[in-house]
C-alpha positions in Angstrom: 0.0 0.0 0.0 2.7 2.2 0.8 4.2 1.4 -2.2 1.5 2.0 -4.7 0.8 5.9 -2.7 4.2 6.6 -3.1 4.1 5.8 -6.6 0.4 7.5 -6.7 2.5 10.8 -5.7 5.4 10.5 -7.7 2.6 10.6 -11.2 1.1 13.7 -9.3 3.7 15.4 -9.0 5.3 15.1 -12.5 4.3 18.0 -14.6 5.3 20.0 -11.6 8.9 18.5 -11.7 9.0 18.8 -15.3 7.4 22.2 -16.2 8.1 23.5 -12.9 11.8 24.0 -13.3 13.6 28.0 -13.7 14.5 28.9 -17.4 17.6 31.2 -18.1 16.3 33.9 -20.2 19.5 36.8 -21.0 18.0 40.3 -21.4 17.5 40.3 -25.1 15.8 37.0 -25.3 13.5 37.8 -22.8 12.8 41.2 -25.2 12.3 39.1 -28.1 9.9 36.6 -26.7 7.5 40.0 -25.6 7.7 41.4 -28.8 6.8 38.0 -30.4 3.6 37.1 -28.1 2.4 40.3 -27.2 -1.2 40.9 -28.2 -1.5 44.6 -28.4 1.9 44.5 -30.9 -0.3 41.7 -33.0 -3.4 44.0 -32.8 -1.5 46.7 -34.1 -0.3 44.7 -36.7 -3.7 44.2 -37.9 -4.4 47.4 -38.0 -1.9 47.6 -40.1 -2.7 45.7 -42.8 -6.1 47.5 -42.6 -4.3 50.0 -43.8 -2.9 48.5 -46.5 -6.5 47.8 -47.6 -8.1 51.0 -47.4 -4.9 52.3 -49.2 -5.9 49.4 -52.0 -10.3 50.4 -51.6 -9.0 54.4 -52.1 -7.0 53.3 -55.1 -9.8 51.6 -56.7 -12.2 54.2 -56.2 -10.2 55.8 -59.1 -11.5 52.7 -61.7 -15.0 52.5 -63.3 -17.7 50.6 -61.7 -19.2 47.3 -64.1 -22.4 46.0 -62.7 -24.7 43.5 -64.6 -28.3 42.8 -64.1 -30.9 40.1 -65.4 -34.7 39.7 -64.4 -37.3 37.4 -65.5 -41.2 36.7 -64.6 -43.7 34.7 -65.9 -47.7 35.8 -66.0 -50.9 33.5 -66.8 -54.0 34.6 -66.5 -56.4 36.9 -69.1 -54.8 39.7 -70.9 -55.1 41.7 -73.8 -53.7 41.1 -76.9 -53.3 43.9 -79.2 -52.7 42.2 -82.1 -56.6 40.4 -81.6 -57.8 43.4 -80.2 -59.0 40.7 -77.5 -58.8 39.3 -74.1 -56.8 36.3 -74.0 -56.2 33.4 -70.9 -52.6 33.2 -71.9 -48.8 32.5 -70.3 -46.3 34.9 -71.2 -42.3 34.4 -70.2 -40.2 37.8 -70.1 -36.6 37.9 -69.8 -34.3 41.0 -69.0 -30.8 41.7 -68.6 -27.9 44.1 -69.0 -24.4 44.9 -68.4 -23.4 49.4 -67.3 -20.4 50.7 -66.0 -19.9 54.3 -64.8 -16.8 56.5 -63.9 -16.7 59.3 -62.0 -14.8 62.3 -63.8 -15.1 65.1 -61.2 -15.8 65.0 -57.7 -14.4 68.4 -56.3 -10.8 66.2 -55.9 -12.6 63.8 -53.4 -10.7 60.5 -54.9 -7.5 62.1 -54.8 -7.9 63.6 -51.1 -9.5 60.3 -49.9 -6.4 58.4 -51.4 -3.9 60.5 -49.6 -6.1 60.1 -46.3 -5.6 56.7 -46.1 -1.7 56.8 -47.0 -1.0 59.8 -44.3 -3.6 57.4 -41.6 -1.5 53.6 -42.8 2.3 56.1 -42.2 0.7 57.2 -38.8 -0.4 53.6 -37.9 3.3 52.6 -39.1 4.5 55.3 -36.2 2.3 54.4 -33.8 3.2 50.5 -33.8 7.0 51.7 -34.0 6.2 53.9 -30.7 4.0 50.4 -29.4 7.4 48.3 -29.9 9.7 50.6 -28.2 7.2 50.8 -25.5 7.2 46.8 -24.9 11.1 47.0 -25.2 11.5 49.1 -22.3 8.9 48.0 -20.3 10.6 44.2 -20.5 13.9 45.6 -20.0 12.5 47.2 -17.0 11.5 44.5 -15.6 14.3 43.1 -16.1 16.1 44.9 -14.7 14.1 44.8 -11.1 14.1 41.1 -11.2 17.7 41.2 -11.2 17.8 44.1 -8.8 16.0 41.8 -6.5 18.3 39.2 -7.1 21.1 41.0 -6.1 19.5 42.3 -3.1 18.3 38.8 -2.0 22.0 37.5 -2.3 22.5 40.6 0.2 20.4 40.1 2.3 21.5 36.1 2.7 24.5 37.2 3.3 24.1 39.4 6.3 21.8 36.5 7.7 25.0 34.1 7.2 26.9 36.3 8.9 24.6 37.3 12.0 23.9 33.2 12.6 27.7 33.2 12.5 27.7 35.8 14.9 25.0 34.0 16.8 27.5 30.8 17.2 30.1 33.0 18.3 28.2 35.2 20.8 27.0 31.9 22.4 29.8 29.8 22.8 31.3 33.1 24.9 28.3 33.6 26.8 28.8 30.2 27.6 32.6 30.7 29.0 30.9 34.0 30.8 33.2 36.1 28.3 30.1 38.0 27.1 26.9 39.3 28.8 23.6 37.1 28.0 22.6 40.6 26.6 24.6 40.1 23.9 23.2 36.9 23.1 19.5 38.4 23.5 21.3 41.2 20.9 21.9 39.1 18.2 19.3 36.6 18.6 16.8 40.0 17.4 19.2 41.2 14.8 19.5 37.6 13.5 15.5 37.3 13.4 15.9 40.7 11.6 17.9 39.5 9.2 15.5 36.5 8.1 12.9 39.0 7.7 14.4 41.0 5.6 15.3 37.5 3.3 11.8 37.1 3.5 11.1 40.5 1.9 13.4 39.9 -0.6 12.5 36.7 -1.3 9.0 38.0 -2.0 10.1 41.6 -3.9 12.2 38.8 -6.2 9.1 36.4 -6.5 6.7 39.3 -7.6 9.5 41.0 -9.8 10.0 37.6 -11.7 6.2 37.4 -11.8 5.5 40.8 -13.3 8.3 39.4 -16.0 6.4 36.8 -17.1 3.4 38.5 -17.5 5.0 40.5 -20.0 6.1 37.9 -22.2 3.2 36.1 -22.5 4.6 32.8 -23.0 2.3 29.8 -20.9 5.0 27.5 -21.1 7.2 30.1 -18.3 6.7 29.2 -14.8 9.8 30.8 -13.4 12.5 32.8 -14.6 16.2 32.5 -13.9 18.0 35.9 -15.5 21.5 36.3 -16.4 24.0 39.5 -15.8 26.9 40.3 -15.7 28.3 41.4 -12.0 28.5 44.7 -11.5 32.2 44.6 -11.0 32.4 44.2 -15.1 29.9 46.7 -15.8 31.0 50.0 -17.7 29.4 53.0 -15.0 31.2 55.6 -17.0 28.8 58.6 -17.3 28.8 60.6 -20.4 29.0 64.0 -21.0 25.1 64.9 -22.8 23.5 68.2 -24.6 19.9 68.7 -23.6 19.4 71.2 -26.4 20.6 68.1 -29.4 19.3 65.9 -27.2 15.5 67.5 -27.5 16.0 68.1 -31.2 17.4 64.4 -31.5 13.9 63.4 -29.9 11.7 65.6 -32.1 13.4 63.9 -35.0 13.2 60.2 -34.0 10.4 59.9 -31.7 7.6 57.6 -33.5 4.2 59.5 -31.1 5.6 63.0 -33.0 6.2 61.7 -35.9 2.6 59.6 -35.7 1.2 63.1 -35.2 2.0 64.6 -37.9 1.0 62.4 -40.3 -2.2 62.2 -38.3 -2.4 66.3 -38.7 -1.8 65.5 -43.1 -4.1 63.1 -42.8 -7.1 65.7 -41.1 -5.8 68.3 -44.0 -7.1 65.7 -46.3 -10.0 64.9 -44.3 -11.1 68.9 -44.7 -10.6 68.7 -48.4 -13.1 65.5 -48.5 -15.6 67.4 -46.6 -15.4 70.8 -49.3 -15.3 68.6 -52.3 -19.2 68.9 -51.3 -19.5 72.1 -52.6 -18.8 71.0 -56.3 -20.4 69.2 -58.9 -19.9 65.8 -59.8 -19.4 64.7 -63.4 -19.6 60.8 -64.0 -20.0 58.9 -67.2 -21.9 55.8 -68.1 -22.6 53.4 -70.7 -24.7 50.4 -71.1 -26.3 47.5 -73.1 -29.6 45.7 -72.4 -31.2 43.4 -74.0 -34.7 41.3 -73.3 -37.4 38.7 -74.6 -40.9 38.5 -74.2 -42.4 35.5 -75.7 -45.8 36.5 -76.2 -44.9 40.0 -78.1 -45.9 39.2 -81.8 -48.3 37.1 -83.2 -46.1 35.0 -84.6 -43.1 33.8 -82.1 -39.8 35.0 -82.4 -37.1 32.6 -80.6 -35.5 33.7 -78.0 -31.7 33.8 -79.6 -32.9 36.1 -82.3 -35.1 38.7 -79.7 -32.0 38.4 -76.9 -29.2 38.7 -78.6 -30.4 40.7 -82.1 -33.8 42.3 -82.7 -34.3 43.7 -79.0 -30.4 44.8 -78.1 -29.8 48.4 -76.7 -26.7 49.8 -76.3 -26.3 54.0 -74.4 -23.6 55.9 -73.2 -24.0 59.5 -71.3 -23.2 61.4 -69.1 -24.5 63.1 -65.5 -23.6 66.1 -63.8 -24.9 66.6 -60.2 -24.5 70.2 -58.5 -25.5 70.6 -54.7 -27.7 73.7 -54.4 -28.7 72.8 -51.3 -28.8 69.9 -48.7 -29.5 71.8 -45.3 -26.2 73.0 -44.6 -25.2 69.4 -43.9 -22.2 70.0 -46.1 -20.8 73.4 -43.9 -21.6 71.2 -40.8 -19.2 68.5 -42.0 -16.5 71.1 -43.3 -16.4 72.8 -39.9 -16.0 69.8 -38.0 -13.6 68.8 -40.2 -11.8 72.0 -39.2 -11.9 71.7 -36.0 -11.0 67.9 -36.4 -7.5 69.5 -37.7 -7.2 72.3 -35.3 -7.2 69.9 -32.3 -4.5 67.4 -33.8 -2.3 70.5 -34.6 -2.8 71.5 -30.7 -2.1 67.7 -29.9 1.3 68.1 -31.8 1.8 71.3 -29.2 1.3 69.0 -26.4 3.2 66.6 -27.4 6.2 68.3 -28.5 5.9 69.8 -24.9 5.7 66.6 -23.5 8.7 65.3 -25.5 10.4 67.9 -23.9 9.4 67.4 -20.5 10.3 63.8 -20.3 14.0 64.4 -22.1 14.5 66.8 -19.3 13.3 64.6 -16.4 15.1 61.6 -18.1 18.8 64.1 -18.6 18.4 65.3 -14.3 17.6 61.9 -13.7 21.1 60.6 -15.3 22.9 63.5 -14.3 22.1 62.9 -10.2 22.3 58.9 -11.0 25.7 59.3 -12.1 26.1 60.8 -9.1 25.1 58.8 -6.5 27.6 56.4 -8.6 30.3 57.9 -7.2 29.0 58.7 -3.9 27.8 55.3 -3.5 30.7 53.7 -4.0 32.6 55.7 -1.2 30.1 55.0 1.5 30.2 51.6 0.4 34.0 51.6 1.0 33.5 53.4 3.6 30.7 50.8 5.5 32.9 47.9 5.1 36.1 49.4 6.5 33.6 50.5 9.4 32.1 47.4 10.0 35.7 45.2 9.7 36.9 47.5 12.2 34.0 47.1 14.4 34.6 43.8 14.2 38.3 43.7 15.0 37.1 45.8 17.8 34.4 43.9 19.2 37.2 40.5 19.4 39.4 41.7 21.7 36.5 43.3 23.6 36.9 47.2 23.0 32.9 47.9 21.8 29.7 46.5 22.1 27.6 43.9 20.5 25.3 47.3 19.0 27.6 49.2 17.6 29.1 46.2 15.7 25.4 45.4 14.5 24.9 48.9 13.7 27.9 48.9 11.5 27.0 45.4 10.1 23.8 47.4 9.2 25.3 50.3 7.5 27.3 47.7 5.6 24.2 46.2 4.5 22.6 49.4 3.3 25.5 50.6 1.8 25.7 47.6 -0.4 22.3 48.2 -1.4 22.2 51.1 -1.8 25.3 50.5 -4.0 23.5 47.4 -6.5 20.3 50.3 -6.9 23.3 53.3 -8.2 24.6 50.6 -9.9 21.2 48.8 -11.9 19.7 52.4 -12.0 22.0 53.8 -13.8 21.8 50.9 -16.4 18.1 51.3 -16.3 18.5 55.0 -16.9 20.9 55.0 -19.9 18.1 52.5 -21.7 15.4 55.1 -20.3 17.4 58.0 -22.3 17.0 55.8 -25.2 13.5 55.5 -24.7 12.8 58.7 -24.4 14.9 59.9 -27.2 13.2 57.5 -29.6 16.2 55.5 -30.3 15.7 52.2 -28.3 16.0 49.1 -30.8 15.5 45.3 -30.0 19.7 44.8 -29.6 20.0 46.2 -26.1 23.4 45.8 -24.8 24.6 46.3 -21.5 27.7 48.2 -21.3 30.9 46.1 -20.0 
């Protein structure tokens, strides 16, 4: 029995062995697996190519139409025969048919404005989904990022509860020997319960970082996450020296929302002109041939091939001219909203250009003060561990207490944080200038 429920929980647990285990993901494959499941990129793709049809529709709207018709009936009953000058009980077939085609000549430049519509909307859709894909870039690098941030700060955080349990030993076995106070041991018992609190936290920061990961890439078959960096020993943390002004400009040039805009403003433009084209006529041209047999129409039948197709054959061609005197002043309604329609995108180009600004600015103080705390960073890091080895040295041979060594354990600890966040925020900020410059591609690189 024991046998078979052991065996029972080895099946159960299978998939969790097998699918359950950590995948190794570097920073640009975890990039490459958002942009290939992520649903708003494929909607936008879509979109895309519904472009590419109402480019193809506008294009067509340039070619004549050719439309064919055909209609038949058949009566019985009494009706009156000219030919007898009588009333008949009779059943009579008729047959009708016809092939027209029309072309529009002149439409106040509608075609051509509707044409250019759609190409200025598909190059603003093109913009947008460029602007969508740098969007998903950063926001997985991001994330990134903060999982291995939290990584980092886990191993940290391990460490100082390594050492405090270490501590713990020591602090006990001279307790023991009455070398130390039982305070000291009451001491480090709390830091040491500190310190696998704070584990705990990181544990769970790591757990929701890796979690917030995988939700971006969208793949089913990711349980877990293992990333992959480099340490931050090998890391290039040289700052470079940056130009706000070219920096703004460079942004204005490349950045896929302004660009987006503007062809959203040409495409309004055009929308205007559709609207006026109301105002003029419209010249079109048609022709046609019909044709149709009616079998009780002379006294002596005629077969249907020589009626359909000879005797009974029309053939026309025209022409139509249509001029709008007036249609309730639908036609000034739709010009001004059109107006307006291109007044407010032209403000939206304001505000975004002001925006664009904005966020360079935020994104150049940001780099400047993180290159900063680079430096400062690493001196109270240096700082904190000559501290706390001192401290320590101290604390041997009995010249300090068991709280000031865990303070300066605990300034050691922050200052190594506080060191990995300069460290990965800076990284994160250089892709963040990128971002906001409009220049971040697929290839990220971290800088060695």
């Amino acid at each position: 029995m024991k046998k078979l429920l052991l065996l029972s929980s080895v099946f159960l647990f299978l998939p969790i062995i097998l699918f359950g285990q950590s995948q190794s993901f570097s920073l640009e494959e975890a990039v490459q697996i958002a942009l290939e499941n992520n649903y708003q990129l494929k909607q936008a793709d879509n979109n895309l190519n519904l472009a590419d049809t109402r480019i193809w529709s506008a294009r067509a709207d340039f070619l004549p139409t050719l439309n064919a018709n055909i209609s038949g009936n058949r009566e019985a009953g009494v009706q009156f025969i000219q030919e007898d000058a009588a009333f008949e009980d009779r059943i009579s077939n008729r047959l009708s048919g016809g092939i027209n085609t029309s072309v529009t000549v002149f439409s106040g430049f509608r075609n051509i404005a509707n044409l250019r519509q759609s190409e200025f909307n598909r190059a603003a859709e093109e913009r947008d989904f460029d602007r969508l894909r740098e969007t998903i870039i950063f926001n997985t690098a991001s994330r990134y990022l903060q999982v291995v941030l939290n990584k980092e700060l886990l191993r940290i955080a391990e460490s100082s509860l390594e050492a405090s349990i270490s501590q713990l030993s020591q602090v006990e076995a001279q307790v023991e020997v009455g070398s130390r106070p039982t305070v000291d041991l009451y001491n480090q018992e709390a830091t040491v319960a500190n310190d696998e609190l704070a584990v705990i936290q990181s544990e769970n920061a790591l757990e929701v970082s890796i979690a917030s990961l995988i939700r971006i890439m969208q793949d089913p078959t990711i349980t877990d996450i293992e990333v992959s960096m480099p340490d931050t020993e090998e890391l290039s943390l040289v700052p470079v020296d940056l130009d706000i002004n070219e920096m703004i400009d460079a942004a204005l040039q490349s950045r896929s929302d302004f660009l987006a805009q503007e062809q959203f403003i040409e495409s309004n433009r055009q929308g205007a002109r559709i609207a006026r084209s109301d105002f003029y006529p419209t010249v079109s041209l048609n022709a046609g041939i019909s044709s149709s047999y009616f079998s009780d129409n002379f006294s002596t039948p005629v077969p249907f091939q020589d009626q359909f197709f000879d005797q009974r054959v029309s053939r026309g061609i025209g022409f139509s001219v249509q001029i709008p005197i007036f249609n309730r002043w639908n036609t000034r309604t739709s010009v001004e909203s059109a107006q307006v329609q291109l007044r407010n995108s032209e403000l939206e180009l304001d505000n975004i250009r002001f925006q664009i600004s904005e966020e360079v600015r935020q994104a150049y103080n940001d780099y400047n003060a993180i290159a900063k705390e680079l430096e400062s960073t690493n001196k109270a890091l240096i700082a904190a561990e000559r501290a706390y080895e001192t401290e320590q040295q101290r604390y041997e041979i009995g010249s300090t207490t068991l709280i000031e060594l865990n303070l300066a354990n605990a300034n050691y600890v922050q200052a190594q944080s506080d060191r990995v966040q300069a460290v990965y925020n800076f990284i994160f900020q250089e892709q963040l200038m990128d971002y906001y410059i409009g220049q971040l591609g697929s290839e990220l690189t971290i800088n060695y």
